[in-house]
N, C-alpha and C positions, 0 to 999 in steps of 0.2 A: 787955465790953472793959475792960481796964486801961485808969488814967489816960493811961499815958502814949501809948499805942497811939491813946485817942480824941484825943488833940490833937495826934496824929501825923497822923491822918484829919482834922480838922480846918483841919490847916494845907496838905494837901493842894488839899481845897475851896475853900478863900480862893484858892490861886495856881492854877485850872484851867485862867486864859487864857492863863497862861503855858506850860503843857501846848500848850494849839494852836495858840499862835504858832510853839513852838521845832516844833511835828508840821510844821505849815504850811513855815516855812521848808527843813526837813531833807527832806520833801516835792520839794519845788521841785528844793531841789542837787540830790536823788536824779533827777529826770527829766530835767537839765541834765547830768550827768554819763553817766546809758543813754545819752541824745541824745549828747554829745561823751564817749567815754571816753579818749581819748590826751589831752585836755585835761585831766578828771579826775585820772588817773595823774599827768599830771607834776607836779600841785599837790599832789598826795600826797607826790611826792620832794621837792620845796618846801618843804613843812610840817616832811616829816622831820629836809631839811637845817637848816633856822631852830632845831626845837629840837634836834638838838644842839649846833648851836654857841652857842644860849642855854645847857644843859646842861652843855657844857664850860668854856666862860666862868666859870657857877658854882662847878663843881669847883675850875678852877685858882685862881680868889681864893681856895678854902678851902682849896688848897693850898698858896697862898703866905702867906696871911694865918696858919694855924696854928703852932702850938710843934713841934719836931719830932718826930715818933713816928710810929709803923705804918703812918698813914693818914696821912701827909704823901705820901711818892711815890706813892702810889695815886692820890689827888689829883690830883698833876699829872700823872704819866704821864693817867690817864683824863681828865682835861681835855684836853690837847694831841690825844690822839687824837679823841674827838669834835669838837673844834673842825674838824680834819684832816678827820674824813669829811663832817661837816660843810657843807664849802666842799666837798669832793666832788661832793656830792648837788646843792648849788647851782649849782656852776659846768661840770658832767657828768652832766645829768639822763636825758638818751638814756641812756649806757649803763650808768649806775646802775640804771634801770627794767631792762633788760635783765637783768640779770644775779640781781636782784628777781623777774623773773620764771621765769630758771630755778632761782631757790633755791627758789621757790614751787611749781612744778614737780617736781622732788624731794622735796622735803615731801609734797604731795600722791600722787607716787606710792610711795615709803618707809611714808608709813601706810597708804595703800591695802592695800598687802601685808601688813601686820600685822593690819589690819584680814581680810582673805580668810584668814589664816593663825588669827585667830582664832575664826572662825565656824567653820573647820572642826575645830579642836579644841572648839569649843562642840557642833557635830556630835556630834563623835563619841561626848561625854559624857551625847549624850541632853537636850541643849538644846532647850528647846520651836522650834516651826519658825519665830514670829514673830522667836526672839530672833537665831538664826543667821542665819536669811534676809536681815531685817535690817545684821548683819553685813555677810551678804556681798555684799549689794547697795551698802550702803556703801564696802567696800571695792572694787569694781567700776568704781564711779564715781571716786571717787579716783584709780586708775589710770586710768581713761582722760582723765578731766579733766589729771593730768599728763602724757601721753602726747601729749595736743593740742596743751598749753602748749610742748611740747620740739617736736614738727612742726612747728608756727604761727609757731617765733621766728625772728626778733625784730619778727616784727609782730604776737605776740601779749599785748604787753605792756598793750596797751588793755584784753584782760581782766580787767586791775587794774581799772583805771576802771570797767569796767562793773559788776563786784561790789562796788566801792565807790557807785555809783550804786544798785544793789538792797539794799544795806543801807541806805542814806540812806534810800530810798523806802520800804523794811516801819518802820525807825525813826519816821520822821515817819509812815506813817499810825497804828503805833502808839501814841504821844505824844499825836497827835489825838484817838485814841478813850479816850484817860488820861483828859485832857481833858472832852474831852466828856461821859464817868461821870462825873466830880466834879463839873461842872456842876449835872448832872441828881439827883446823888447825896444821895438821905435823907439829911437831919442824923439821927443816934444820939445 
C-alpha cells in the first residue's frame, strides 16, 4: 500500500463507530419510512423545498452583492426562481409529490424503452445473452414500474417514500457492515 492509501485505511479504522451509528440510524429512517411512506415523501418534498430556497437565497445575494457581468442576471433570475419553487414545494407538497411522481413515471418509462430498444440492437449484434437479456429485463421493468406509477396516481406517490425507505435501509445496513470490517479489520 502507498503512504497515502494506508492512512486513508487508517483513518477509516479510527472512525468505524461512526460507520454504525450513521448504518444504525439510516437503518431506522429506512424502516420508518417502508412503515409510513406518504410521511416519507412529503419530508422529501420538505427537504427539497428548504434547500432551494437556502439555494436561491444564496444565489440572489451573489447576485446582488456582485459587479456586474454575465453572471449577475443568472444569479438573480436563478435565485428568484428557486426561492419561488421553493415556497412551492413548501407550501403545495400534495401536489408537487404528484406531479414528482408522474415525471418519475416518465423517466422510468422513457428509459424503459431505450433500455428494450437497446438489448434488442445488442441482439441482433450477437450480444452474449447475459448482456441483452439483462437489457431487456431491465427495460421491462422500467416500463412497467412506470406504467403502475401513471395507473396508481395520484395515490401512488407513496412509492416515493417507499423507495426512499429501501434505500435508507440497504444504506444503513450497508454502513453498518463498513463499520463493522473496520472494527474487526487487520492493522497493515
Amino acid at each position: 500500500m502507498h503512504a497515502r492509501s494506508v492512512m486513508g485505511y487508517y483513518s477509516l479504522m479510527i472512525k468505524w463507530k461512526w460507520f454504525i451509528v450513521e448504518g444504525i440510524l439510516l437503518f431506522l429512517l429506512g424502516i420508518f419510512a417502508i412503515a409510513r411512506p406518504g410521511i416519507a415523501a412529503e419530508a422529501l418534498v420538505q427537504l427539497f423545498g428548504w434547500l432551494l430556497i437556502f439555494l436561491g437565497t444564496f444565489s440572489l445575494f451573489a447576485g446582488i452583492t456582485s459587479q456586474s457581468g454575465p453572471r449577475k442576471p443568472v444569479s438573480l433570475a436563478g435565485g428568484v426562481f428557486a426561492i419561488i419553487f421553493g415556497l412551492i414545494f413548501l407550501l403545495l407538497p400534495a401536489p408537487t409529490l404528484a406531479l414528482m411522481t408522474i415525471l418519475i413515471a416518465v423517466f422510468l418509462l422513457l428509459s424503459g424503452i431505450a433500455e428494450l430498444s437497446s438489448s434488442v440492437a445488442l441482439r441482433s449484434i450477437g450480444g452474449h445473452n447475459n448482456h441483452w437479456g439483462l437489457a431487456f429485463f431491465n427495460g421491462l421493468i422500467g416500463i412497467i414500474l412506470g406504467v403502475l406509477l401513471i395507473l396508481m396516481w395520484p395515490d401512488s406517490f407513496e412509492v416515493i417514500g417507499l423507495l426512499l425507505g429501501i434505500n435508507f435501509l440497504l444504506s444503513g445496513a450497508y454502513l453498518f457492515s463498513l463499520g463493522w470490517f473496520f472494527r474487526h479489520a487487520p492493522a497493515h
